[in-house]
N, C-alpha and C positions, 0 to 999 in steps of 0.2 A: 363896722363893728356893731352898730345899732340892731339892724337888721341881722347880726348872728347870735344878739343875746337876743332879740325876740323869737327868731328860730328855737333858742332853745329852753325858752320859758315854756314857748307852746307845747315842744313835743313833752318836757316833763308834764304841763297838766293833761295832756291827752294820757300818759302812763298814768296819772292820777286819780281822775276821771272816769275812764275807760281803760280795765284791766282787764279786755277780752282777749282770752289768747287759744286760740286756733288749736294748739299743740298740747295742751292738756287733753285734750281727748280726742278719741282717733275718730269716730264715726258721732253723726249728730244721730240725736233723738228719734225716735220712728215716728212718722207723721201720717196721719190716716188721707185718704187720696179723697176721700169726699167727707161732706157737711152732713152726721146724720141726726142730728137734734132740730129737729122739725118743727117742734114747738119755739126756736131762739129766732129772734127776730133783729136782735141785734150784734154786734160782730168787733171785735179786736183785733186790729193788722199789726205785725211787725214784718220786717225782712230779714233775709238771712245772709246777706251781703258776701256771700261767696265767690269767689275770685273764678270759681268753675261758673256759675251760673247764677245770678240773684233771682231769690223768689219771696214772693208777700206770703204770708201765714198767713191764713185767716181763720179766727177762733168765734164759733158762736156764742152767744152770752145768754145763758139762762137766766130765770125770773130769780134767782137764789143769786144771781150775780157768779157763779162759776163757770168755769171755760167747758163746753164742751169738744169732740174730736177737729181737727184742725185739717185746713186743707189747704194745700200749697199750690201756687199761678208761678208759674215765671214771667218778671221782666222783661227777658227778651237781653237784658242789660248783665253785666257786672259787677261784683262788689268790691270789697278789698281785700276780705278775708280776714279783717281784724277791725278795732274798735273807730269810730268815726271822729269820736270825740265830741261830738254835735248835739242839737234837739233840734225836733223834728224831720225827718229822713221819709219818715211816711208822715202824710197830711190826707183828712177826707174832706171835702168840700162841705159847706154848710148844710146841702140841700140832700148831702149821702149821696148822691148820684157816683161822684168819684171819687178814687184813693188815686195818687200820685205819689210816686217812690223815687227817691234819687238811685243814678247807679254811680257809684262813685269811681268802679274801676273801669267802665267805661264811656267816661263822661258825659253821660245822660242819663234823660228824667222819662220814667212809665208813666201814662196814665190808663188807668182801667175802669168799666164804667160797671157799678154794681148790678147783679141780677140776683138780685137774691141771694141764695148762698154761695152764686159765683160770682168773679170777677173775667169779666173779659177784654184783654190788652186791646186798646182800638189806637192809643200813637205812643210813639217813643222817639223823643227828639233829644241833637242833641241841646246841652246846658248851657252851653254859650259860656265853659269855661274847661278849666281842670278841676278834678274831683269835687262833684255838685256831692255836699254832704248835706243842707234841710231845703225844703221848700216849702212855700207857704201858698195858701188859693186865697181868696176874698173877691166874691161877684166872679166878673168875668177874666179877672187879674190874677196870673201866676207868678213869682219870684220866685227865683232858685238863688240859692248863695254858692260861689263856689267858690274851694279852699286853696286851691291849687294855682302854683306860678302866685303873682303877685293876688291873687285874687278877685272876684267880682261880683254884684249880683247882676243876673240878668231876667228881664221880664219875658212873659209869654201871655198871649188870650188866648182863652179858653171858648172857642166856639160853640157853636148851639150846635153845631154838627157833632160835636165828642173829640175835636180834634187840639190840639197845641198849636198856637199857628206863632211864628219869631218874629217880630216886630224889631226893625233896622233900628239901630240907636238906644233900644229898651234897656241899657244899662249902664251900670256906675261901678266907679274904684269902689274897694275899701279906701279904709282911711290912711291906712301904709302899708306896704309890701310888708308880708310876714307876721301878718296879725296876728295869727291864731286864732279867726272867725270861731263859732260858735253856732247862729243858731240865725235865723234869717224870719220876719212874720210881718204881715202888713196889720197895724192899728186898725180896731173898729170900726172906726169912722169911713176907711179907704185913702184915706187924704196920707198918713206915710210909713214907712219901712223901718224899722228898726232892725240892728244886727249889733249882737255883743261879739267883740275880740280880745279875748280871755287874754293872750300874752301881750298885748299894747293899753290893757287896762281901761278899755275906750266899748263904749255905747253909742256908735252911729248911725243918725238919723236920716231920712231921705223925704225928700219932697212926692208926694204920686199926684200927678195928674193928667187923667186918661193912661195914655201908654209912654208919659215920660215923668223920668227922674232925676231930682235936683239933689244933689249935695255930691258927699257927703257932709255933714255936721258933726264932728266929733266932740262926744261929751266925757268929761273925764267920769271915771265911775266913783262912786263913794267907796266900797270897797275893791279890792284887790280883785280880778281874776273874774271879773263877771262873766258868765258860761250862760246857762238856759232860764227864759222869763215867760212869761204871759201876762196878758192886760184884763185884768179887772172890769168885771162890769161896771163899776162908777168911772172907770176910764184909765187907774192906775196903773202905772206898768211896774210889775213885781219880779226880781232881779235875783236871781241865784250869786253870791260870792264864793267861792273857792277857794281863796287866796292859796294859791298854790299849792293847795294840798297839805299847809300845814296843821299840824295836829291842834284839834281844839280850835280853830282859828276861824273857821268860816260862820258865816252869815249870809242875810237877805235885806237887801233894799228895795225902795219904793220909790215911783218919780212919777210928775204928770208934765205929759206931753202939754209944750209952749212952743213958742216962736221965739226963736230957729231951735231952742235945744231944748232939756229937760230939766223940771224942779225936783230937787229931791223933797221928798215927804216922809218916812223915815229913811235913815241912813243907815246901814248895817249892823241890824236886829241880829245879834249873835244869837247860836245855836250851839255853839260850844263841842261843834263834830267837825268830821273831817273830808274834804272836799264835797263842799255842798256843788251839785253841778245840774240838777234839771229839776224843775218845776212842774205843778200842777196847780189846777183851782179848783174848787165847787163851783157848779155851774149860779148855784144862789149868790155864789161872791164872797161867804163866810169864811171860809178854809182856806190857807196855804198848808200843800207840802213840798218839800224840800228833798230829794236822794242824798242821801251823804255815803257816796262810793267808796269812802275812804275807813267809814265805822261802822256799814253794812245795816245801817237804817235809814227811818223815816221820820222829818222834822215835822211838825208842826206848827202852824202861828195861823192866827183868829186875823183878822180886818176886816174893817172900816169901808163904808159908803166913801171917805175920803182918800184910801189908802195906807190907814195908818197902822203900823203891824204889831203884834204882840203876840211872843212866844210861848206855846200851849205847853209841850211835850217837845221835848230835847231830842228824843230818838225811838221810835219804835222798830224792834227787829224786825229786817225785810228778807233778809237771803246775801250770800255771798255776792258782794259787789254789785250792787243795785245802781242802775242808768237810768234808761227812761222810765216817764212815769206817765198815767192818764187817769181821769175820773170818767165815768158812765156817765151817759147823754142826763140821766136821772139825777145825778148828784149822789147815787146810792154806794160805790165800791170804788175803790181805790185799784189800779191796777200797776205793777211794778215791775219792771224787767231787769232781772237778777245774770249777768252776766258772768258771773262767776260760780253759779248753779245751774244758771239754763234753764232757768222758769221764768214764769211771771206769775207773781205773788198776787193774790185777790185777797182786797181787806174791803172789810164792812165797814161804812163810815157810820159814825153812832149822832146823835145830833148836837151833841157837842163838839164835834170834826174828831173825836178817840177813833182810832182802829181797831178792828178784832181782824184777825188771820180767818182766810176761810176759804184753804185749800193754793192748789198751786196749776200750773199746766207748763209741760215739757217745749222746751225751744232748741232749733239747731244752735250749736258753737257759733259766736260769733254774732247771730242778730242782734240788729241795732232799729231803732225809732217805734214805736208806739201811739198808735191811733185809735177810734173807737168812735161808732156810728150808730 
């Protein structure tokens, strides 16, 4: 009975969360075959998780922070054809050298290694589970989470050749059959793994050392429904809450990684919107913002060198059903992916983390994760 109410906590916040649906429109967005903004030097990936064929977007990014023409790689891989429910699906490695895309429909992970305005597929393995929905790179250390069957994450290295190589033993449970994982990232440090599982209410942690992992640790969450996070450059880890997608109801906490678990440091900082479910930062460390898929905006909260959080701005309008989200390498624009309009919203961050709107770019039905190099 356990395991069919967390079944169906999860697929309610995956409807919550992620209201991508396939069938509202018959044909995706026209997408231009090449990169012609010569002057952009940096770049914004999303995929399009198509059950025909997944393929990475790649958007150049001008000096104004706008998206120019888009060009699309295939996988090689699968999608779903509908929402993931997850953060992070696409990840670029610190160095930009690589993007890495989960395929969720058929159970493996792209990697592709940048050349400039292209990207070129050099492996694709599989995930070491069912439906790999985020992955995360740090060094020469890849984790993938997968959602699928009881769940798992499983590790890979990243060779100096450009290849994925699977390492025997590289992985762990979740913390119970039928989590409703979220969102999978290795800490700063490299030492461990964190993964929220939104329907079990639970932040599990893992041990990394070399190519092995310990746990998991289950920490209970401060609020309800924890979905997508990121760590703070003073170390904090900042926690999206959802609580189910009910109305007015969500918030954001904060915790700093301990031994074996996490301290909370604020506890869910309401927002006062509706399914907060994926995170961003300023690279300076100033700014949180929050998606609230549920009331079609953008939260904001200021913090602390300690992690300590304090809400800016309730909501600023983002676009129909707003998912992922990402900041420029710069700390200068905010970028947003609207799944329920098929953009991604670019906002100018002001220096007090305010947004202004400044313009948008067209995305197939369906894409999911958000990266930027």
């Amino acid at each position: 009975m356990r395991i069919e109410r967390l079944a169906i906590l999860a697929a309610a916040l995956i409807a919550a969360c992620d209201s991508s649906n396939p069938t509202t429109e018959t044909t995706s967005p026209s997408l231009a075959k090449s990169v012609t903004t010569a002057s952009a030097t940096r770049y914004i990936y999303t995929e399009t998780n198509e059950a025909a064929g997944n393929r990475i977007v790649a958007f150049p990014v001008a000096s104004d922070g706008s998206l120019g023409p888009a060009a699309t790689f295939s996988t090689g891989g699968t999608g779903t054809g509908s929402g993931l429910g997850s953060q992070g699906a696409v990840t670029v490695t610190s160095d930009g050298q690589y993007v890495l895309a989960v395929n969720a429909g058929s159970n493996d992970v792209s990697l592709f290694q940048v050349a400039g305005a292209t990207l070129q597929l050099v492996d694709r393995q599989p995930s070491g589970g069912a439906q790999p929905i985020s992955v995360s790179t740090r060094g020469a250390v890849v984790i993938v989470l997968n959602a699928g069957g009881t769940g798992n994450i499983t590790g890979f290295a990243l060779a100096a050749s450009g290849k994925l190589v699977a390492v025997p033993g590289f992985t762990a449970p979740l913390s119970t059959s039928a989590s409703g994982p979220a969102q999978v990232s290795i800490a700063p440090a490299g030492r461990t793994v964190v993964v929220t599982e939104k329907a079990a209410n639970v932040i599990s942690t893992y041990g990394l050392l070399g190519q092995t992992l310990t746990g998991p640790h289950a920490n209970p969450s401060k609020g309800m429904t924890p979905f997508g996070f990121a760590f703070h450059p003073g170390g904090a880890l900042v926690v999206s809450e959802a609580f189910g997608g009910a109305a007015g109801a969500s918030a954001t906490s904060t915790y700093r990684l301990g031994e074996p678990g996490l301290k909370v440091v604020s506890g869910s900082v309401p927002n006062h919107q509706n399914a907060s479910c994926w995170v961003a930062l300023t690279p300076n460390g100033r700014f949180v913002y929050t998606t609230n898929t549920g009331s079609a905006g953008v939260s904001t909260y200021s913090i602390d060198q300690l992690g300590r959080l304090e809400l800016l701005t309730a909501t600023t309008s983002s676009g129909q059903t707003p998912i992922d989200a990402t900041v420029s390498v710069d700390g200068r624009f905010l970028y947003v992916l609207n799944s329920g309009s098929h953009t991604i919203a670019v906002f100018a961050i002001g220096a007090d983390g305010s947004l202004t709107s400044s313009g948008n770019g067209a995305i197939p039905v369906g894409s999911v994760g958000l990266a930027g190099a």
